[in-house]
DOTOR-867691 format. One record per residue: x, y, z of N, C-alpha, C in turn. Coordinates in steps of 0.05 Angstrom, whole numbers, plus 32768, in hexadecimal, padded with zeros to 4 digits. Example, Ala and Ser with C-alpha at 12.3 -4.5 7.8 and 13.67 -1.06 7.14 Angstrom:
n_X / n_Y / n_Z / ca_X / ca_Y / ca_Z / c_X / c_Y / c_Z
8108 / 7F8E / 809C / 80F6 / 7FA6 / 809C / 8108 / 7FBE / 809C
8101 / 7FD3 / 808E / 8111 / 7FEB / 808F / 8102 / 8001 / 809D
***
This chain:
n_X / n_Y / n_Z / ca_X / ca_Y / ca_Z / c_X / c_Y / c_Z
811A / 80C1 / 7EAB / 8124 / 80BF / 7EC5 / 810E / 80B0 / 7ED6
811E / 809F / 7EEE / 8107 / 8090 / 7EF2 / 810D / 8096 / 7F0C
80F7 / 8092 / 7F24 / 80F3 / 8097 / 7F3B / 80EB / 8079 / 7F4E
80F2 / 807B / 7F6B / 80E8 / 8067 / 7F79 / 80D2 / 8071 / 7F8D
80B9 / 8064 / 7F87 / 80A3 / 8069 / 7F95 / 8091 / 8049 / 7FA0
8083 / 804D / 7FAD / 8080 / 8033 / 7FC3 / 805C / 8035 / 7FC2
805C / 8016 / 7FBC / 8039 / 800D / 7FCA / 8039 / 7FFE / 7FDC
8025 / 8004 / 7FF5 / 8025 / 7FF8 / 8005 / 800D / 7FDA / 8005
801B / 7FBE / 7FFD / 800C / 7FAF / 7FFE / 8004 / 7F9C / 8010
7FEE / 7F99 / 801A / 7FDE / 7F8C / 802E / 7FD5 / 7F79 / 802E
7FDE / 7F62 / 803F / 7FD7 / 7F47 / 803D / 7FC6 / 7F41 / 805B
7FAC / 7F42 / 8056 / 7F98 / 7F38 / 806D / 7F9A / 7F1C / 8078
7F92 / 7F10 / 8093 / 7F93 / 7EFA / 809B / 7F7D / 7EE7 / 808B
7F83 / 7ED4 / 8085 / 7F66 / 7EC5 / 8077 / 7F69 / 7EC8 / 8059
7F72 / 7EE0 / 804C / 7F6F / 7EE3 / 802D / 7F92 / 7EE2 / 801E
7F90 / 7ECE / 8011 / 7FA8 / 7ECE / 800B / 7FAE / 7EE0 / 7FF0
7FA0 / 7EED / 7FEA / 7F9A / 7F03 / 7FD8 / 7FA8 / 7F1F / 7FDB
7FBA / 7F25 / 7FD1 / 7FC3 / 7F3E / 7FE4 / 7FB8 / 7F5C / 7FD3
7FB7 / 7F72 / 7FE1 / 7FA7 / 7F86 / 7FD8 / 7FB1 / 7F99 / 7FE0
7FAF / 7FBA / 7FD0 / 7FC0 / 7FC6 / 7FDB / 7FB8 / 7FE3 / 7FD7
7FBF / 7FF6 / 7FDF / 7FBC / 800E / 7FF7 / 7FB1 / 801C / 7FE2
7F98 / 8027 / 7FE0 / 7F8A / 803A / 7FCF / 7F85 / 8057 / 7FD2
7F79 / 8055 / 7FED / 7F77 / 806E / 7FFB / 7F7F / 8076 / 8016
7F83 / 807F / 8021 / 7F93 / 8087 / 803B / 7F7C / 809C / 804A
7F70 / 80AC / 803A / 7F5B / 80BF / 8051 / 7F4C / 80BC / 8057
7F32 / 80A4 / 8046 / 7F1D / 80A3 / 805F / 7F20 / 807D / 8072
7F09 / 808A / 8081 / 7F0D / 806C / 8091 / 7EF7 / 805A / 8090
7EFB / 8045 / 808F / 7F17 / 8032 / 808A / 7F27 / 8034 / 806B
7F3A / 8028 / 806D / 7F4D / 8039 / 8052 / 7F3F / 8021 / 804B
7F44 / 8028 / 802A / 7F37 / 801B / 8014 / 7F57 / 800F / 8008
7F4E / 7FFB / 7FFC / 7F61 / 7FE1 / 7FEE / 7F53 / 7FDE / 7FD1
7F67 / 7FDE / 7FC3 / 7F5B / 7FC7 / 7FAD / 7F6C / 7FBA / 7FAA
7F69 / 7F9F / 7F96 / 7F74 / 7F8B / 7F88 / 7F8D / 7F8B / 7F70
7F86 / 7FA6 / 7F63 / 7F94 / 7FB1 / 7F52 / 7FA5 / 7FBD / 7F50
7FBE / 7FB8 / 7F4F / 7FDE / 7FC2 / 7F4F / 7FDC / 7FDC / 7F4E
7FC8 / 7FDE / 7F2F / 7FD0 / 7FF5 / 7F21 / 7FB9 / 800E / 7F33
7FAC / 8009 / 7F39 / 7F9C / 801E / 7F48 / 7FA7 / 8027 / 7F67
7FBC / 8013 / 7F69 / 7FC2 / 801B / 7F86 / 7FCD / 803C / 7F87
7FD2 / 8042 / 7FA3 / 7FE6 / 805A / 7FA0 / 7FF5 / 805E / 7F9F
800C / 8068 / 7F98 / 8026 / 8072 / 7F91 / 8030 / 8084 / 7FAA
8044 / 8081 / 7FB3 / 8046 / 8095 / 7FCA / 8065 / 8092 / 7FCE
8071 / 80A7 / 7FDE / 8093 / 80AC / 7FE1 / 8091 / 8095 / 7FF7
80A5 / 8093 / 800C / 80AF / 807E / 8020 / 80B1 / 807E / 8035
80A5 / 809C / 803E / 80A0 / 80A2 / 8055 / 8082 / 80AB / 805B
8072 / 80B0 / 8042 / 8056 / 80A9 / 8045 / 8045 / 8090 / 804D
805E / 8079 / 8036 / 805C / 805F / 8034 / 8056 / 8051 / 8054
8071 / 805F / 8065 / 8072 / 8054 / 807E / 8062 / 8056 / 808E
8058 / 8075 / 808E / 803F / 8089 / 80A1 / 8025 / 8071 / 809C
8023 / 8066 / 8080 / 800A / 805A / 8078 / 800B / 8040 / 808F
8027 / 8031 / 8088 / 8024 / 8011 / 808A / 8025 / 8016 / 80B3
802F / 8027 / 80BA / 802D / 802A / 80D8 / 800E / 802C / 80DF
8003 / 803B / 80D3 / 7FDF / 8046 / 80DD / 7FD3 / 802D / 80D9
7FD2 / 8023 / 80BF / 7FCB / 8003 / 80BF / 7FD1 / 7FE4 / 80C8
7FE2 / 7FEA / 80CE / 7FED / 7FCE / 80DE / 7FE6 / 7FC1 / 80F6
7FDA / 7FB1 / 80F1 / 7FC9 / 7FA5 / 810D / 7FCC / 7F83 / 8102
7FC8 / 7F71 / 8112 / 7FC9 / 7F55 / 811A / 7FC2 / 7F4E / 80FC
7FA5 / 7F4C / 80F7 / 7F9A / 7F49 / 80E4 / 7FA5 / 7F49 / 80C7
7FB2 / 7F60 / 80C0 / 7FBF / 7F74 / 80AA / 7FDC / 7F6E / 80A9
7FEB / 7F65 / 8098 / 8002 / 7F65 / 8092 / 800E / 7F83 / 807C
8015 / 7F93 / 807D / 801D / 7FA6 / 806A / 803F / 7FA4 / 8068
8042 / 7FA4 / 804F / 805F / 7FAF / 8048 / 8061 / 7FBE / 802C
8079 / 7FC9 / 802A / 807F / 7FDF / 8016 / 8087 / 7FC7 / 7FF7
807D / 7FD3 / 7FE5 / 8086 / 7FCA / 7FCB / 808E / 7FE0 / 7FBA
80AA / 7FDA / 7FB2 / 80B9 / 7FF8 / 7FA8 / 80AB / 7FEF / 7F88
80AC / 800C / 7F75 / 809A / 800B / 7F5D / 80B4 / 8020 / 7F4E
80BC / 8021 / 7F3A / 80C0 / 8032 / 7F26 / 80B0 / 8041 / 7F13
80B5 / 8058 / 7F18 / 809C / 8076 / 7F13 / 80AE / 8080 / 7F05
80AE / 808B / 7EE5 / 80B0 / 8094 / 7ED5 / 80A6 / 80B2 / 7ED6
80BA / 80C8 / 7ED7 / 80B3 / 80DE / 7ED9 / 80BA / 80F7 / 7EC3
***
């Protein structure tokens, strides 16, 4: 059975590199490069995240993932 779970990936001004949501509790949140290390999170965490982060600079949006449970 498979589940829909969401990473939130981040595209900075200047880096056309996009990177994506690792940790959420300390500050400043931490990114990596790596799909697979990102976090996994439901869709209303997803949102709580991409709202706190979103500033001029920071582009964030949700990328839906299939989670195997």
């Amino acid at each position: 059975m498979t589940h829909t779970k969401f990473v939130v990936r981040v595209i900075r001004r200047g880096n056309r590199i996009p990177e994506y949501l690792q940790r959420i509790n300390p500050t400043p949140i931490q990114t990596t490069k790596d799909r697979k290390r990102a976090l996994v999170m439901g869709k209303f965490t997803a949102e709580d995240a991409i709202r706190s982060i979103q500033t001029s600079q920071c582009n964030p949006e949700l990328i839906p993932v299939q989670v195997t449970a």
